[in-house]
C-alpha positions as CSV (number, residue, x, y, z in Angstrom):
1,X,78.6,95.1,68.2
2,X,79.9,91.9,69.7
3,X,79.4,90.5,72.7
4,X,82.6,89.9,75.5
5,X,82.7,87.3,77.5
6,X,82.2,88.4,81.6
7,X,85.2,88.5,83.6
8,X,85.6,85.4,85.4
9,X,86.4,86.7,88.5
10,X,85.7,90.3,89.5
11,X,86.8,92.2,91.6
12,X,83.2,91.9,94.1
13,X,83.8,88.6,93.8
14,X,87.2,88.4,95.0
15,X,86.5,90.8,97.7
16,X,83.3,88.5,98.7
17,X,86.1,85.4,99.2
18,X,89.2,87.3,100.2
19,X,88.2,90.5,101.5
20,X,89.4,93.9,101.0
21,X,93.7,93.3,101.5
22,X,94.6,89.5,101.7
23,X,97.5,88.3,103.1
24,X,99.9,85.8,101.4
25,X,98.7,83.1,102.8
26,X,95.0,83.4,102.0
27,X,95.7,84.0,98.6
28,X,97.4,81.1,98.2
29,X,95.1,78.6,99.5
30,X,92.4,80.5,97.2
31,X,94.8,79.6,94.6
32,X,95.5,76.2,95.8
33,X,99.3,76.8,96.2
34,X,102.4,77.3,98.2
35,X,102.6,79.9,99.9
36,X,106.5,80.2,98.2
37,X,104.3,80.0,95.1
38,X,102.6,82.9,95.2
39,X,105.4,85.0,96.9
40,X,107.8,83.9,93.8
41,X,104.6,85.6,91.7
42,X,104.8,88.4,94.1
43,X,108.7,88.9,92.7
44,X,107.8,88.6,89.2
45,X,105.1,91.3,89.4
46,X,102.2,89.1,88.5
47,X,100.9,90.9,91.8
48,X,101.3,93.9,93.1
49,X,101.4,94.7,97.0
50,X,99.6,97.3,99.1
51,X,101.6,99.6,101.4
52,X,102.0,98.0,104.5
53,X,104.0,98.2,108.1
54,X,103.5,94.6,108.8
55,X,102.0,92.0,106.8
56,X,102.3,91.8,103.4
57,X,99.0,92.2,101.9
58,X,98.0,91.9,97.9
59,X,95.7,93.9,95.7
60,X,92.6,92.6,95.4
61,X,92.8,94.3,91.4
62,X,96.3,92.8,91.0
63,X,94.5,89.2,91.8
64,X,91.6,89.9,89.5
65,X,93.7,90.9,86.4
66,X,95.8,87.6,87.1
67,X,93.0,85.3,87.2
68,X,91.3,86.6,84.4
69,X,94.4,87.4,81.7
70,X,94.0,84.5,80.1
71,X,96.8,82.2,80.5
72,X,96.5,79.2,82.0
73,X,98.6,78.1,84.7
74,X,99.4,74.0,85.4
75,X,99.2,72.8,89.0
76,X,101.1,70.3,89.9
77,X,102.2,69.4,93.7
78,X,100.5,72.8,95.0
79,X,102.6,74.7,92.8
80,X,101.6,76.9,89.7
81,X,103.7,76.6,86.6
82,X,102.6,77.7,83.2
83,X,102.6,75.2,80.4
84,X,105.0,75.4,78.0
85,X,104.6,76.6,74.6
86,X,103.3,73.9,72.3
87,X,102.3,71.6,74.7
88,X,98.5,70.9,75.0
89,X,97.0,69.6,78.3
């Protein structure tokens, strides 16, 4: 049977730095970004929102799946942008 590699980032961990419904904002300075940044992600479904009357608020699941799918993003200027196919770092 082989062994996986741990999540990254799980969802305790998130909830430890974030807490349990993080705005916009907090999300994107844990990510290091514009806030524009991670509400352009918000549009693209990379996260999904919680049901809310005021402030927008993001799943802290949503967050964790994103952070641990994989895929590299580039950051350049506060802004994340995935590197394009065929291009190394």
């Amino acid at each position: 049977m082989p062994i996986q590699d741990p999540l990254l980032f799980t969802e305790a961990l998130l909830l430890e730095k974030l807490g349990p419904a993080p705005t916009v904002s907090r999300v994107a300075g844990f990510l290091e970004e514009s806030p524009t940044t991670t509400w352009r992600r918000i549009k693209e479904h990379q996260f999904q929102t919680l049901p809310s009357g005021g402030t927008t608020r993001i799943s802290i699941k949503s967050l964790a799946a994103f952070l641990n799918r994989g895929c590299d993003y580039e950051l350049t200027h506060k802004r994340g942008r995935q590197p394009k196919p065929g291009k190394a770092k």
